[in-house]
N, C-alpha and C positions, 0 to 999 in steps of 0.2 A: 431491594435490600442491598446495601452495598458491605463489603465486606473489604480489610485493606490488607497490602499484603506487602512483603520487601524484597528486595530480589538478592539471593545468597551474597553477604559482604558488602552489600549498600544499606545506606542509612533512612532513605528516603520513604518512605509510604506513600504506595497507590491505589485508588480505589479501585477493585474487582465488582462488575456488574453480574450480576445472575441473570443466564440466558432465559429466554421467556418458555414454561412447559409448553408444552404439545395443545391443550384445550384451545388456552391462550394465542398461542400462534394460528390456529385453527380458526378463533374466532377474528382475530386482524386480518387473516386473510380474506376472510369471508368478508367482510366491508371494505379491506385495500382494494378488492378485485371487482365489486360493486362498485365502485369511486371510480374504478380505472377504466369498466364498461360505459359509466355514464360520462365519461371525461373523455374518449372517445368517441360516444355519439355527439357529445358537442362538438368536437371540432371536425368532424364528418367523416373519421376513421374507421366509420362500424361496419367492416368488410375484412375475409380474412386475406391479409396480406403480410410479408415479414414484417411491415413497420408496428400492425396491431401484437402479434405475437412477440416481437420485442419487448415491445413496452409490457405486456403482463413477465414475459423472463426477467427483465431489469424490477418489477414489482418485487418477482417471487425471492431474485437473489438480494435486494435488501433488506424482506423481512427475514431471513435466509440467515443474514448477519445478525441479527436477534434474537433468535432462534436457537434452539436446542438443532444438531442433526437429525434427532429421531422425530422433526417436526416437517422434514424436508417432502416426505409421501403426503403429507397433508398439505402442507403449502401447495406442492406439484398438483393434486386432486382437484382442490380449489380450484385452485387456478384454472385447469382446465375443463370442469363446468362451468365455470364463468366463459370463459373464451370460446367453449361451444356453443352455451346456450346463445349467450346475445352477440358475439363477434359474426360466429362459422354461420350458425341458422335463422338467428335471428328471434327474437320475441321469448323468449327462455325454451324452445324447443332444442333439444337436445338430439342429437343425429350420430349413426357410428358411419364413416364413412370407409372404413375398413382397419384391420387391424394395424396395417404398416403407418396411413398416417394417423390415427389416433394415439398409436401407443407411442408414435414419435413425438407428437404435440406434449404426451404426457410424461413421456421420459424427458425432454427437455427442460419443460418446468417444476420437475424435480429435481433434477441434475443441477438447475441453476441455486436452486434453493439450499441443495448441497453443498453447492461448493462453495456457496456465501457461510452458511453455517459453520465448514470447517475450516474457512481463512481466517472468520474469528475469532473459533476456539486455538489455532495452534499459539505459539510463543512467540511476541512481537522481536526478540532477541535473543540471540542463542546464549546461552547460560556457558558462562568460563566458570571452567573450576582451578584448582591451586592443587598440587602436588607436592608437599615440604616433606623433607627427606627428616625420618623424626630424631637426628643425630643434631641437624639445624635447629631443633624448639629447644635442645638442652644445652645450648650452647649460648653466652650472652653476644655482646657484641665484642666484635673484632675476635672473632672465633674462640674467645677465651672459655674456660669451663664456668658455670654457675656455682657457688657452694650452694651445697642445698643444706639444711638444717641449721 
């Protein structure tokens, strides 16, 4: 649904995109990160190393940019059942190898999904405002008085 919008004192109209809810994000991730398991066993990456864990963070922070922030735990979750089951252990077994690197695998592909989500929601430009002194609005040009009535 596009919705359009103008920015205070410009004339132009831009289309505003509605970020994708939570389900929705939830379910792209679940097949981005399926796509991204088997896209790696093709080209022979299905071992954990930084370069497999990249590539699911650079996943999670583009659907990230799509996204709502409050979608950012679910992208991250995803993402890291995929990357256990078939990256870390292999075959969809899933493995806790301790709290420090798991919750780090999974704070990372949250955090990435984060901070994709809220690059896109902030404001591409900072908004100027105008301050007129309001003795200036009643005044015509060349500082003359207006008649009114």
């Amino acid at each position: 649904m596009f919705f359009y919008t103008a920015r205070p004192g410009g004339r132009r109209y831009r289309p505003v995109v509605d970020r994708l809810a939570v389900p929705m994000s939830g379910a792209l991730a679940f097949f981005g990160s399926a796509g991204l398991a088997l896209g790696l066993g093709g080209v022979g990456e299905l071992r954990p190393c930084w370069f497999s864990l990249g590539v699911f963070a650079v996943g999670g922070a583009l659907l990230g940019r799509l996204s709502r922030p409050m979608a950012a735990p679910v992208i991250g979750l995803v993402g890291w059942l995929f990357y256990n089951g078939y990256v870390v252990h292999r075959y969809a077994v899933l493995g806790w190898a301790g709290g420090g690197v798991e919750l780090g695998r999974m704070g990372l592909l949250t955090c990435v999904a984060l901070v994709g989500a809220w690059s896109a929601t902030r404001p591409r430009r900072r908004i100027r405002t105008e301050q007129w002194a309001l003795q200036s609005l009643h005044r015509g040009r060349n500082g003359r008085e207006r008649l009114e009535g």
